[in-house]
C-alpha positions as CSV (number, residue, x, y, z in Angstrom):
1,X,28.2,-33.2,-0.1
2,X,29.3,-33.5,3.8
3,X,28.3,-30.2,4.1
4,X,24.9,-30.5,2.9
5,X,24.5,-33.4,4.6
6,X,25.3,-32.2,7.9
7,X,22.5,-29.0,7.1
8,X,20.0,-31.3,6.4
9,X,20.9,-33.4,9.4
10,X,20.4,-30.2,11.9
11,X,17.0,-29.2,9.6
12,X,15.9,-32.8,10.7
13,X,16.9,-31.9,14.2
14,X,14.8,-28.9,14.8
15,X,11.9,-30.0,13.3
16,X,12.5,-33.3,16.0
17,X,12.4,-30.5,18.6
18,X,9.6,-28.6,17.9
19,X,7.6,-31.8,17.3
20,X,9.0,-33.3,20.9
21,X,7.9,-30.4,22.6
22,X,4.1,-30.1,21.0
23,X,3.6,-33.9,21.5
24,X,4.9,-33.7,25.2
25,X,2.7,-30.5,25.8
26,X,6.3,-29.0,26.8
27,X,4.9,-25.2,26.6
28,X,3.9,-23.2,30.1
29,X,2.9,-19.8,30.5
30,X,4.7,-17.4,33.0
31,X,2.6,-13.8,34.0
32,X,3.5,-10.4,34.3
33,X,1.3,-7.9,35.8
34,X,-1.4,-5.0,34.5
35,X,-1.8,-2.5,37.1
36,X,-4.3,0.6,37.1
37,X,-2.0,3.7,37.3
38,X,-4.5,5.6,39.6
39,X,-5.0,3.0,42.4
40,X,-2.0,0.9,41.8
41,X,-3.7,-2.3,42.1
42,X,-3.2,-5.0,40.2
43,X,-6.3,-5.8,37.2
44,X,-5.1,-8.5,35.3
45,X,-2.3,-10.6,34.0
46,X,-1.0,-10.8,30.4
47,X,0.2,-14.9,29.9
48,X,3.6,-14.9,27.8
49,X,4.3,-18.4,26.2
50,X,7.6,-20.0,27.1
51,X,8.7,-23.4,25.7
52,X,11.1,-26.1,27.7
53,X,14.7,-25.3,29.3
54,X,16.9,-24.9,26.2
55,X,16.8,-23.7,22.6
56,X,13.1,-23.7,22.3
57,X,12.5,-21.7,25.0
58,X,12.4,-18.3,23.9
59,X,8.8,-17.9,22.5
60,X,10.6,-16.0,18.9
61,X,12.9,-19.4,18.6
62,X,9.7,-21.4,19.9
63,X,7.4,-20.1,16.9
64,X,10.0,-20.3,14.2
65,X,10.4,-23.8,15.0
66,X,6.8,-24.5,14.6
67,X,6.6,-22.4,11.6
68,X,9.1,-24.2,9.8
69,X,7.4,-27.7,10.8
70,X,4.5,-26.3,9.7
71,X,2.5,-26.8,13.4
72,X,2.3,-23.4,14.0
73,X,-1.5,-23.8,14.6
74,X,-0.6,-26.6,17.2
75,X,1.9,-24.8,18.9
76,X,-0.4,-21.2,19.2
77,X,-3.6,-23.4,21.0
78,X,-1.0,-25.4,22.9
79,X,0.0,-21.9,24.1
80,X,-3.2,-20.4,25.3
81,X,-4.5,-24.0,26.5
82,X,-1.4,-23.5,29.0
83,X,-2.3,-19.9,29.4
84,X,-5.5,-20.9,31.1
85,X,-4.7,-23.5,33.0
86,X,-1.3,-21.8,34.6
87,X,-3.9,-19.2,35.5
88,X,-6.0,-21.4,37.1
89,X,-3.0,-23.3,38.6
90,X,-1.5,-19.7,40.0
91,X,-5.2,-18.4,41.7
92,X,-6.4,-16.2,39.0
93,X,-9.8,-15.6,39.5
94,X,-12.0,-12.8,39.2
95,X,-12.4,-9.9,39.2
96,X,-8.5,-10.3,37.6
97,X,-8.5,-10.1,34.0
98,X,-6.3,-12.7,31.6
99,X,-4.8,-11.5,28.2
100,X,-4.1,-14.0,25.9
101,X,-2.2,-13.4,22.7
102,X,-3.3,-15.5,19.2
103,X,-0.8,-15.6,16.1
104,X,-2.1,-13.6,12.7
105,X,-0.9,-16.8,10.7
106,X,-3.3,-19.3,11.9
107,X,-6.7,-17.3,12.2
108,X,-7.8,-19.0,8.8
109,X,-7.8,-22.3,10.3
110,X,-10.1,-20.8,11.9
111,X,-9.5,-21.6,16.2
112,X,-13.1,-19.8,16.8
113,X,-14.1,-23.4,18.5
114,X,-11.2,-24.1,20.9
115,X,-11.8,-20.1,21.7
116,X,-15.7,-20.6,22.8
117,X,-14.5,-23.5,25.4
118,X,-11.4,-21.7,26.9
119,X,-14.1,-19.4,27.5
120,X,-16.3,-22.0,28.6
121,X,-13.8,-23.5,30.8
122,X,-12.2,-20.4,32.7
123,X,-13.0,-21.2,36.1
124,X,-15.0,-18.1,38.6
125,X,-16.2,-16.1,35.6
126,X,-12.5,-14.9,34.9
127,X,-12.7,-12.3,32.4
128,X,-10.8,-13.1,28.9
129,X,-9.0,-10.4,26.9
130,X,-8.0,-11.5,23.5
131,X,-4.3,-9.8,21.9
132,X,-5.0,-8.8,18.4
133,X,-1.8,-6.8,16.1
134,X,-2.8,-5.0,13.2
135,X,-1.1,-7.4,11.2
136,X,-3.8,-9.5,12.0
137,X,-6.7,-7.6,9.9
138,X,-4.1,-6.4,7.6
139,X,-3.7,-10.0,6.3
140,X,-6.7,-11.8,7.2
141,X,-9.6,-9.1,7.2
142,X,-12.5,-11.4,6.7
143,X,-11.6,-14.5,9.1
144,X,-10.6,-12.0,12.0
145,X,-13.8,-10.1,11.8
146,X,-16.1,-13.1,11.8
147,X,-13.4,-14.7,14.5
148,X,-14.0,-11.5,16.7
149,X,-17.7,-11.4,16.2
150,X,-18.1,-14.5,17.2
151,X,-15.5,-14.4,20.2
152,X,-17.6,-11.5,21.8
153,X,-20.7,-13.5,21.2
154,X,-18.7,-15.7,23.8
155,X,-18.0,-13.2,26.7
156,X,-13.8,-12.2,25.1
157,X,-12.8,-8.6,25.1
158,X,-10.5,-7.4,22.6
159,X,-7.6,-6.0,22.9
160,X,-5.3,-4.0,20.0
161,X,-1.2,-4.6,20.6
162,X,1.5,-2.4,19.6
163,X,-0.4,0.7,18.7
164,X,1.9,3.0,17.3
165,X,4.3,1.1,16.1
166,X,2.8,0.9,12.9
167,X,0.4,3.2,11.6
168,X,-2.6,0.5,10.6
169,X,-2.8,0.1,13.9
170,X,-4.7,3.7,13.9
171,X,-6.2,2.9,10.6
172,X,-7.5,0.1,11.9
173,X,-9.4,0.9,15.3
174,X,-12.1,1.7,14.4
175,X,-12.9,-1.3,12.4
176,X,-11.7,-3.6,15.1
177,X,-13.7,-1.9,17.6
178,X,-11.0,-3.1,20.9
179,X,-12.4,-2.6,24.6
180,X,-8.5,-2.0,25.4
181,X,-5.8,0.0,23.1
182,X,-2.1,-1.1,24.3
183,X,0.4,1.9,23.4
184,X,4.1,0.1,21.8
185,X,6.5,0.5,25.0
186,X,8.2,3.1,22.2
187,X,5.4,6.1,23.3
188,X,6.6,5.7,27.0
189,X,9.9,5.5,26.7
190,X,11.1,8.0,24.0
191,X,10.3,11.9,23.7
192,X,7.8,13.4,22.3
193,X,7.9,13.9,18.6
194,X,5.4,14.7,16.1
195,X,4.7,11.0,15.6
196,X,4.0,10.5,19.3
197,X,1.6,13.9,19.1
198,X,-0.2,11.7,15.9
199,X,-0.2,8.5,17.8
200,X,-1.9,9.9,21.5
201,X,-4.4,12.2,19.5
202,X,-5.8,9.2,17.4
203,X,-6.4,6.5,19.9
204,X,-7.7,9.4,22.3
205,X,-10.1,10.3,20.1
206,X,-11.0,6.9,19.6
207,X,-10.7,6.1,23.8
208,X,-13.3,9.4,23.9
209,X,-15.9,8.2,21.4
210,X,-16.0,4.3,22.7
211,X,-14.9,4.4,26.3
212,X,-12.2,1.9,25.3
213,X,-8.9,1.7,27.7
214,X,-5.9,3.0,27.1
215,X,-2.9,0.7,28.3
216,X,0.6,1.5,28.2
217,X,3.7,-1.3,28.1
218,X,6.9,-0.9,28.8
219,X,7.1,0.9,32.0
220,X,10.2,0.7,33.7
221,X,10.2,3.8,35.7
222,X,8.5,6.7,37.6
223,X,9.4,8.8,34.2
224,X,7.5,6.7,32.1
225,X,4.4,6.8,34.6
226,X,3.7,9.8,34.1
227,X,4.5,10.0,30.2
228,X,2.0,7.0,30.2
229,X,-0.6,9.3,32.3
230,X,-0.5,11.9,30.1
231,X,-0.6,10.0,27.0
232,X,-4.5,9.3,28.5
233,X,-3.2,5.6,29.9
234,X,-4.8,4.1,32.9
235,X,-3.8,0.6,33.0
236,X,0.4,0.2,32.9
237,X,2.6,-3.0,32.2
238,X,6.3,-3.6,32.6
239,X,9.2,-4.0,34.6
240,X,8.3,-1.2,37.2
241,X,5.1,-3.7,38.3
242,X,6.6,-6.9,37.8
243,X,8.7,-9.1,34.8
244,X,7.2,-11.8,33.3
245,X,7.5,-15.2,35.7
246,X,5.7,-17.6,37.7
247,X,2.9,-16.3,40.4
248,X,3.8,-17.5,43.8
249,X,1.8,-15.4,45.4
250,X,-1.5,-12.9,44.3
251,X,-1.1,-9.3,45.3
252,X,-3.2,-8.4,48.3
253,X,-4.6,-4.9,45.9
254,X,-6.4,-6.3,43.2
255,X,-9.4,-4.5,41.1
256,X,-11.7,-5.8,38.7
257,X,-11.4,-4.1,35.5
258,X,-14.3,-2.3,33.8
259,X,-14.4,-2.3,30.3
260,X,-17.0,-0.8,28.1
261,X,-20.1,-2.6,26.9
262,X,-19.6,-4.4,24.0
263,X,-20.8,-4.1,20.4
264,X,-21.4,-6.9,18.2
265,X,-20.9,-5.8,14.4
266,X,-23.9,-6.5,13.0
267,X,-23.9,-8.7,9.9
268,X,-24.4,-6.1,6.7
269,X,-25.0,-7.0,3.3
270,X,-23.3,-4.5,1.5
271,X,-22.3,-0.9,2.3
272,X,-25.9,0.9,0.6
273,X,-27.4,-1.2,3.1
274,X,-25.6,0.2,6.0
275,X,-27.5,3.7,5.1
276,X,-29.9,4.9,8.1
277,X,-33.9,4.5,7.3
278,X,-34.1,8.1,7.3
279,X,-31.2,8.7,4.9
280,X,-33.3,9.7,2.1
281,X,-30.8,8.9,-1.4
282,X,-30.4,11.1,-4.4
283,X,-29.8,10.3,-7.9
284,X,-27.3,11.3,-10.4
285,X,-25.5,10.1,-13.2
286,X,-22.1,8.5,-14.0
287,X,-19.9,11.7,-14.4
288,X,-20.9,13.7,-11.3
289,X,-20.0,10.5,-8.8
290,X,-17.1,9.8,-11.1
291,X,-15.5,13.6,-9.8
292,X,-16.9,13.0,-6.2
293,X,-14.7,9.3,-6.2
294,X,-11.8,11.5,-7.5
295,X,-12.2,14.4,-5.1
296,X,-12.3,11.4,-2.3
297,X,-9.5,9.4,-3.8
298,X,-6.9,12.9,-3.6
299,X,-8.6,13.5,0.4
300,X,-7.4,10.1,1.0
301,X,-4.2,10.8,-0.6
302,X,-4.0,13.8,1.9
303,X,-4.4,11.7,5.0
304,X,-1.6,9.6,3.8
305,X,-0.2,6.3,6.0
306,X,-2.9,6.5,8.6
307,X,-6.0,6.5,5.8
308,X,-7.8,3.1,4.4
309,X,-9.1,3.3,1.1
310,X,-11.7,0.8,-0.3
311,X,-13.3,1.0,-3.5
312,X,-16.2,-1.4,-5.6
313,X,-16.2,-1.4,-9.7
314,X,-18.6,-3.9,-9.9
315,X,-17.2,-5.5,-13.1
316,X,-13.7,-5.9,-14.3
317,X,-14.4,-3.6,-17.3
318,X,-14.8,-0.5,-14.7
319,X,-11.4,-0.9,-13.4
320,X,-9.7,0.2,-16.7
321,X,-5.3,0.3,-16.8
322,X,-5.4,3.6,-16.1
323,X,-7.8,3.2,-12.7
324,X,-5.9,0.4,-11.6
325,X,-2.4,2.3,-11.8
326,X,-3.8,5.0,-9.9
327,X,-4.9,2.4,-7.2
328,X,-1.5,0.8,-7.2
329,X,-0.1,4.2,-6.4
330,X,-2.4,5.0,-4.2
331,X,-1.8,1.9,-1.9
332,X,2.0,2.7,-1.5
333,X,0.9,6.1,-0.1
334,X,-1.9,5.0,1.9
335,X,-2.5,2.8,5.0
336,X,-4.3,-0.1,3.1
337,X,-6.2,0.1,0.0
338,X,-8.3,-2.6,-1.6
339,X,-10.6,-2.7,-5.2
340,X,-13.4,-5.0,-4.8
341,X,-15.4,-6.4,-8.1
342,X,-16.0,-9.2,-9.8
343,X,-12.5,-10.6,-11.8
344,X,-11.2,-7.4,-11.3
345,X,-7.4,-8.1,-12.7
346,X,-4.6,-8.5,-10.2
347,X,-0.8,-7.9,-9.6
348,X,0.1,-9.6,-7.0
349,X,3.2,-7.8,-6.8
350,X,1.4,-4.7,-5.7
351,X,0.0,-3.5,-1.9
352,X,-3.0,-3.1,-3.3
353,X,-5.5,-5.3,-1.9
354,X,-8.3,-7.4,-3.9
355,X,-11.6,-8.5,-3.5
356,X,-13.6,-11.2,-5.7
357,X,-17.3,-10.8,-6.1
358,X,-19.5,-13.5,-6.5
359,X,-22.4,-13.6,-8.9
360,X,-25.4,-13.0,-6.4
361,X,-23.2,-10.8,-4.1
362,X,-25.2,-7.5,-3.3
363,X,-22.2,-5.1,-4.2
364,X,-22.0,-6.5,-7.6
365,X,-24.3,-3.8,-8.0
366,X,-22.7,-1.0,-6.4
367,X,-20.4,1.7,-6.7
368,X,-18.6,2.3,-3.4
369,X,-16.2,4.2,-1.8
370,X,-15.1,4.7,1.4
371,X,-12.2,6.7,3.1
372,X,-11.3,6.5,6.5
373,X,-8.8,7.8,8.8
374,X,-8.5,8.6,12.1
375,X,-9.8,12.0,12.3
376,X,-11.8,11.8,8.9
377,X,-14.7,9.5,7.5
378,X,-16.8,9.6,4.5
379,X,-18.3,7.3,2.4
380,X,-19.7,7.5,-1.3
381,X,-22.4,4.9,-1.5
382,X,-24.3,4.2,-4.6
383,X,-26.4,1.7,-6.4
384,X,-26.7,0.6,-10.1
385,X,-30.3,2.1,-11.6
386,X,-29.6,-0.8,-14.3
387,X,-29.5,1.6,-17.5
388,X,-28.9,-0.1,-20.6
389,X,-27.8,3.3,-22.3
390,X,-24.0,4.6,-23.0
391,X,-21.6,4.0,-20.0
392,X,-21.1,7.5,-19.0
393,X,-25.0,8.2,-18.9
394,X,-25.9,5.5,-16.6
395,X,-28.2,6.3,-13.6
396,X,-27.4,5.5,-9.6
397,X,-29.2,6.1,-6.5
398,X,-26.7,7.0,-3.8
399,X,-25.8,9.2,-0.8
400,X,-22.9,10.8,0.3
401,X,-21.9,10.6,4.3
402,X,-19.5,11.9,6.9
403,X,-21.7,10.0,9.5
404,X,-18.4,8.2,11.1
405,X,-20.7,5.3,12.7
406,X,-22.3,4.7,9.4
407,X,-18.8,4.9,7.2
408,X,-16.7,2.5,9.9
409,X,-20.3,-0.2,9.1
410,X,-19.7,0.5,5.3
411,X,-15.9,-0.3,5.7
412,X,-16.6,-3.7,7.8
413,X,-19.2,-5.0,5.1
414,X,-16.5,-4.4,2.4
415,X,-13.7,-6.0,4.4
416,X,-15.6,-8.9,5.5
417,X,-15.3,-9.6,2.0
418,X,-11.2,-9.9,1.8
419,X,-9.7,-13.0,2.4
420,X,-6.2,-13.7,2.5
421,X,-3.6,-13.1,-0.4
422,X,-0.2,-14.2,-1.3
423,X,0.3,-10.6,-1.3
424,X,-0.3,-9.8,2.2
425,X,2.5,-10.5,4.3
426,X,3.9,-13.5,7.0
427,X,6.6,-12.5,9.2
């Protein structure tokens, strides 16, 4: 009994912490350095959350706290608030750039508000780079795609963190659309493998098509300079330019950073409405698409950890035991796969992802799927004729692309629809 006592009495203590330091404001924001490989000037900062002298302090110990008092919320505005105005406080102006970092957990409570007016508030039109991980649209598809949309409405950049040290980080670029890709410190500072050959041919490919940045962390040393430079980096962070701390002082060499125009993701309706006017569809029944979803389904199975996989049935009838088992092994092979309908039956258990259709949603009435990968796109879109003959005889419109542009639009319309289960993971 003493002993439970005495757990419940340093519980109590903790939470008391946590809850002193996010009523006192006790959270400031200490700066390290991004610095453009080619000139070596200085771009931009990146602002790193620290909490007061003591336990709290380190931002890991600092977020678990909050977590468990269930403020994490508080603590993650409290954070950037500070971010901004240490920036102001230190001198940075434009053209620097400030990266700010948000937590995956709390994007449902939906911060898009206190967002707009950092924006609003950041003094000499100081360019704002938002810190998104994969984790982020892995959980929360649909609240970080409407958070992002309306973000670069705003004037934020995006940027992706920790690519490469998972692989929905290159399943997921293209959907994110980020002006700046930041390469794990791993790809720097380790030798070249096979993975790091994977990891440097996707986001190049992706840097190519968009004109997106390629940033490398965890530079310590010459070596990793030039690893960085040949990875396709131009921006650096790390130890070799600077750790994490206080700005007394702004470097003399400073560049504004150029990113690449934006691109607002248009709201869509459904993917058969993300076909171009002069796609001209072709019609066919059941069994034909039903081997073309199959053929697609073992391409995707191909691609393996670095492929999304997203699929409509319409009803819950279409998604038949022996469909769904082949979707629940087909999302522990693949990057992230989700079955969208309407009551489609679940196990949360499984990786596989669901989506729940309403009654007067467009896709209700289509049959959809879409594969994507890094190197690899293609989309089966197709809409109910509305037969009222035998299953296997009913007639669709659809149209089958490799038009990467129009597949990546096709995959945001369907993932604008996922929301947040208890089977998606919180670290």
């Amino acid at each position: 009994m003493r002993l439970r006592e005495r757990r419940m009495s340093q519980g109590v203590r903790s939470i008391h912490d946590i809850d002193a330091v996010l009523d006192g404001r006790l959270v400031h924001s200490v700066f390290q350095p991004i610095v453009d490989l080619t000139t070596g000037a200085v771009v931009g900062y990146e602002a790193l959350a620290r909490g007061p002298v003591g336990p709290l302090h380190a931002p890991d110990r600092l977020f678990s706290a909050a977590r468990q008092a269930d403020r994490l919320a508080e603590l993650d505005q409290l954070c950037r608030s500070a971010a901004v105005r240490g920036a102001i406080a230190s001198g940075i102006y434009a053209p620097l750039t400030l990266f700010v970092n948000i937590e995956p957990e709390i994007l449902e409570s939906a911060p898009l508000r206190e967002l707009l007016l950092l924006a609003e508030s950041a003094p000499g039109r100081l360019q704002l780079v938002l810190e998104i991980t994969e984790r982020a649209l892995a959980d929360r598809p649909a609240e970080l795609m409407a958070t992002v949309n309306g973000l670069r409405r705003a004037g934020w950049r995006i940027a992706l963190d920790d690519v490469g040290a998972n692989d929905l980080s290159l399943t997921f670029m293209s959907l994110l659309r980020p002006d700046i890709i930041k390469l794990d410190l791993q790809l720097v500072q380790r030798r070249p493998s096979p993975a790091v050959a994977e990891i440097m041919n996707a986001v190049n490919a992706y840097a190519e098509r968009t004109g997106a940045l390629i940033l490398a962390e965890g530079i310590e040393e010459q070596q990793h300079i030039e690893v960085a430079e040949a990875l396709g980096a131009r921006l650096g962070q790390g130890w070799r330019f600077g750790r994490p701390g206080p700005i007394n002082r702004l470097p003399t060499h400073i560049e504004g950073l150029s990113l690449p125009q934006p691109i607002e993701s248009p709201s869509l309706n459904s993917p058969f409405g993300c076909l171009p006017w002069a796609v001209t569809p072709r019609r066919s029944r059941k069994p034909l698409l039903t081997q073309v979803s199959a053929h697609l389904e073992r391409e995707a199975m191909r691609l393996g950890s670095t492929c999304m996989l997203l699929a409509t049935f319409q009803i819950a009838e279409h998604f038949t035991p022996r469909v769904a088992d082949r979707y629940h092994d087909l999302a522990e092979h693949l990057g992230f796969v989700a079955a969208i309908g309407h009551d489609l039956p679940r196990d949360e258990s499984s990786r596989l992802r669901y989506a729940n259709l309403a009654d007067d949603d467009p896709v209700r009435n289509e049959w959809d799927l879409i594969v994507l990968a890094p190197h690899f796109a293609c989309a089966l879109v197709a809409r109910d004729l509305g037969d009222n003959g035998p299953d296997d005889e009913r007639e669709f419109e659809f149209a089958l692309t490799y038009d990467r542009p129009t597949v990546e639009a096709a995959a945001r319309a369907l993932m604008s629809r996922i929301q947040r289960t208890r089977a998606s993971s919180s670290p």
